[in-house]
C-alpha positions in Angstrom: 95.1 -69.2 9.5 95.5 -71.8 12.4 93.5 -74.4 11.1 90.6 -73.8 13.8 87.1 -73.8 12.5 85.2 -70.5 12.2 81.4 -70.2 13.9 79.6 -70.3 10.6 81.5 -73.6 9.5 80.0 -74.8 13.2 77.6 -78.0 12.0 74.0 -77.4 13.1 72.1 -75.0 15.1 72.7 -75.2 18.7 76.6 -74.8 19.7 76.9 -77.1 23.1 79.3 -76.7 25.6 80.6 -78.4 28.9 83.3 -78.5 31.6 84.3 -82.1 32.7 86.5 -80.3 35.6 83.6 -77.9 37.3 80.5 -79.0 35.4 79.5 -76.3 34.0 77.5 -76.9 30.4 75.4 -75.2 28.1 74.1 -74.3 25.1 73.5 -71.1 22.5 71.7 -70.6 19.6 74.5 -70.4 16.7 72.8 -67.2 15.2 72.6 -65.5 18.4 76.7 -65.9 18.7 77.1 -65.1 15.3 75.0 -61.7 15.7 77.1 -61.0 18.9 81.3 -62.2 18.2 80.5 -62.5 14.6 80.4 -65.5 11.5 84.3 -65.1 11.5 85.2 -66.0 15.7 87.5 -69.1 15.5 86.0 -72.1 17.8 89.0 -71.8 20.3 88.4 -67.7 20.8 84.4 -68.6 21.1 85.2 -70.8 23.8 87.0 -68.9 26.2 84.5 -65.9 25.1 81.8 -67.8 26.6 83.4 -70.0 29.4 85.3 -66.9 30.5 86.8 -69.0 33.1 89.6 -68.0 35.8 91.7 -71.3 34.4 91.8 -70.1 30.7 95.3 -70.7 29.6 96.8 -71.7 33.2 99.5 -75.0 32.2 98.2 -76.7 35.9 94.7 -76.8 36.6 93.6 -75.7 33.1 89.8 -75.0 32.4 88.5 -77.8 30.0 85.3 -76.3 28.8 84.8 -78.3 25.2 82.7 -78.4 22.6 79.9 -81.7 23.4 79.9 -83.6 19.9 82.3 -81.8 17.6 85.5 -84.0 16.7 88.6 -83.0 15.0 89.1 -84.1 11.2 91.0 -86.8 10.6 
């Protein structure tokens, strides 16, 4: 296990999403994405699942689609 939060630990109802970089944003209906990639999908795989961006992974010019609201525990 890496730590990373699973979709059904996700708080609330609505998973929201944006890119600072090309401004791209959104949002989903948790229980939709949970019918589709599963309770069990860590945050980070969700992420690139949905942004399927061209930058994913690149070390110059990485994509920077995050989730709007969710902070790392201290």
């Amino acid at each position: 296990m890496n730590g990373s939060l699973q979709l059904s630990e996700y708080p609330g109802d609505l998973v929201r999403l944006s890119c600072e970089k090309c401004g791209r944003s959104g949002h989903y209906r948790k229980q939709k994405l949970i019918e589709r990639y599963g309770a069990d999908i860590r945050l980070p795989d969700l992420r690139e699942e949905i942004a399927r961006c061209d930058r994913m992974g690149k070390m110059h010019d990485a994509c920077m689609v995050r989730y709007v609201g969710l902070t790392p525990k201290q």
